[in-house]
C-alpha positions in Angstrom: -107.5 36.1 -55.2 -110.4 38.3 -56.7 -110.1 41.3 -58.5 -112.9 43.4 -59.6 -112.2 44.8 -63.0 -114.2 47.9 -64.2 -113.5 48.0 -68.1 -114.6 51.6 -69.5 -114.5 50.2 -73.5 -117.1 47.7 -72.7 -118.5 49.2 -69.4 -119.1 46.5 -67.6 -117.8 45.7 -64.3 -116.3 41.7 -63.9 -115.4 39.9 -61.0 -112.6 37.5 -61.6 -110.9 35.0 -59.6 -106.8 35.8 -60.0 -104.0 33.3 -60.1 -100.9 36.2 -60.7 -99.5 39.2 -59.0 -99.2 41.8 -61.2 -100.3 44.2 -63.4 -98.9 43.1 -66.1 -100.2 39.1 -65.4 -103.6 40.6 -65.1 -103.4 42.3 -68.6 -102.0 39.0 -70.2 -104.7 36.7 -68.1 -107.4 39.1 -69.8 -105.9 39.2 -73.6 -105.2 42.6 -73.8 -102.6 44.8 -74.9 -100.9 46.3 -72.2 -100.6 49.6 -74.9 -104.0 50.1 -75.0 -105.0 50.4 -71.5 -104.3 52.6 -68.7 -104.9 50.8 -65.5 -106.2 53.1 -62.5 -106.5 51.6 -58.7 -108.2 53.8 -56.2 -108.0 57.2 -58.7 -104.3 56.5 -59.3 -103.0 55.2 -63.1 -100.8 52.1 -61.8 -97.9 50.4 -63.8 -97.6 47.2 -65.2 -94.7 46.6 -62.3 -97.5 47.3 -59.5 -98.5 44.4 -57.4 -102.3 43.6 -57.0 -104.1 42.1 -53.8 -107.5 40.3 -53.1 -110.1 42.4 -53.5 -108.2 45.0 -55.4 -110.7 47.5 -57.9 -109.2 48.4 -61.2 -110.4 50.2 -63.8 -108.9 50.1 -67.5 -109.2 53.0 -69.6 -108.8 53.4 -73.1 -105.7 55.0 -74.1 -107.1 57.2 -77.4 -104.9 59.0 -79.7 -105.7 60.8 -82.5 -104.5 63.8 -85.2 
């Protein structure tokens, strides 16, 4: 499958093919820490539990914290 992947750090907008079926397969396919990111599909933050189709957009946010 193909999922397009909008990532706000870099801002720049990937097109990946996509062997797994989850959230949480797409964060470890792309290196990243699944603490770091909030992952939104169609306006709504999705968990790493949520199942992905072909053609699916996400976008990954930034989670910031600070003092």
């Amino acid at each position: 499958m193909y999922i397009e992947i909008f990532n706000e750090r870099e801002q720049r907008t990937l097109q990946i093919e996509f062997a797994g079926t989850s959230v949480k397969d797409l964060l470890t396919h792309l290196k990243l820490n699944p603490e770091a990111f909030l992952v939104v599909r169609n306006n709504e933050v999705i968990t790493e539990e949520e199942t992905l189709q072909d053609q699916d957009k996400i976008e990954l946010l930034s989670v910031i914290s600070g003092g």
